[in-house]
Structure formats: C-alpha cells, structure tokens
N, C-alpha and C positions, 0 to 999 in steps of 0.2 A: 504494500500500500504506500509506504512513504518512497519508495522509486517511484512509483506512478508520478506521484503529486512530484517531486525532483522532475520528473520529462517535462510536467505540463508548465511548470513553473522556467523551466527555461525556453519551453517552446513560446510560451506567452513573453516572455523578457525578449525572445529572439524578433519574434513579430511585433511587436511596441520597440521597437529599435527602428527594423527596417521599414516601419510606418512614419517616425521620428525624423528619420534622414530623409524619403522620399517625397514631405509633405514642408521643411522647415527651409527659408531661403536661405541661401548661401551666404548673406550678410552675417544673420544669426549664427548658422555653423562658424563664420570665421570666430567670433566672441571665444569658441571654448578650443578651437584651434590649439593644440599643444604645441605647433610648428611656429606659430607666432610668438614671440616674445614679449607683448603686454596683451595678450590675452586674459579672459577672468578668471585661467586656472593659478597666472603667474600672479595676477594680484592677491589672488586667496591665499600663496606664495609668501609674496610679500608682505601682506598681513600678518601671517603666522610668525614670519620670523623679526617682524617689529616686535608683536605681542612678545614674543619672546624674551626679546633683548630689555622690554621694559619693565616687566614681573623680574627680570635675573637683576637690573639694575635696582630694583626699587627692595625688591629682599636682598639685596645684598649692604646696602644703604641699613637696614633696621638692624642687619644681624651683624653686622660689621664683619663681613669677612670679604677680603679681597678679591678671593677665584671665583665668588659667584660673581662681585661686579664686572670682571675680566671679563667671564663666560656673556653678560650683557651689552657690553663693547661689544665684543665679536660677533655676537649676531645682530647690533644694532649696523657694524660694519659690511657684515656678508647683507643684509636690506639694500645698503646705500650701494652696494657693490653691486647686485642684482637689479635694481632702476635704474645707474648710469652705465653699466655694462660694463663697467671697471677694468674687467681681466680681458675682457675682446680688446679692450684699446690698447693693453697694454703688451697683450701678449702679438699686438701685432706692428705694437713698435722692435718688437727681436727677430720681427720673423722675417 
C-alpha cells in the first residue's frame, strides 16, 4: 500500500511539474533560473548568509567570544562577496 501511494505521489509531482513549465512564461522561469546569478534562489542565498553573519555577530557581541564574531565577519564577507562577485573579478585579474 505505501508503494502505491510513493508511485502516485511522484507521478502527480511529475505531472504538476511538466504542467508548471508548459503553462508558466519564460520571464517567470528566468526568476528561479539557477544559471543566472541574481536570480531569487541567489537572493534566498544571500539572505541566508547575511542572516547568518548577523545572529554570529550579535551572539558573539553578548557572549564575548571572539570566533563567533570572526565566524560573523566571514559570512557577513562571503554576502558582500556573493552581490559584487568579488572572486570573478579577481580571479580574472590572474588569469
């Protein structure tokens, strides 16, 4: 019984896809485009690793320890790194 419902449940996910893409314009598909680079997976991205950097900065501020505020720089850095593209520029000034 629970195979059944596993078939049905991917064959219904399979068809709500290819109903999804054949129905949705092209402008929309480009938004979630992984290929693109500010696309709204890369902001969700970016989001994640602000939030990050600013809970590690902000507990690291009350608790006084230094490697978490480290740890909050760094991913406050990989954010600002990830919006200006930082390592494309740089790594094509060597190349």
């Amino acid at each position: 019984m629970a195979t059944a419902l596993a078939f049905v449940a991917v064959h219904c996910l399979f068809f709500l896809t290819w109903t999804i893409q054949r129905r949705t314009p092209m402008a929309v598909k480009n938004w979630f485009d992984l290929r693109n680079d500010y696309s709204l997976p890369s902001w969700f991205g970016f989001l994640c690793l602000s939030a990050a950097g600013i809970a590690c900065l902000r507990w690291g501020q009350r608790s006084g320890r230094r490697g978490i505020l480290t740890t909050g720089v760094l991913f406050l850095f990989l954010t600002v790194d990830d919006l200006l593209m930082l390592h494309e520029r740089i790594g094509g000034l060597f190349a």
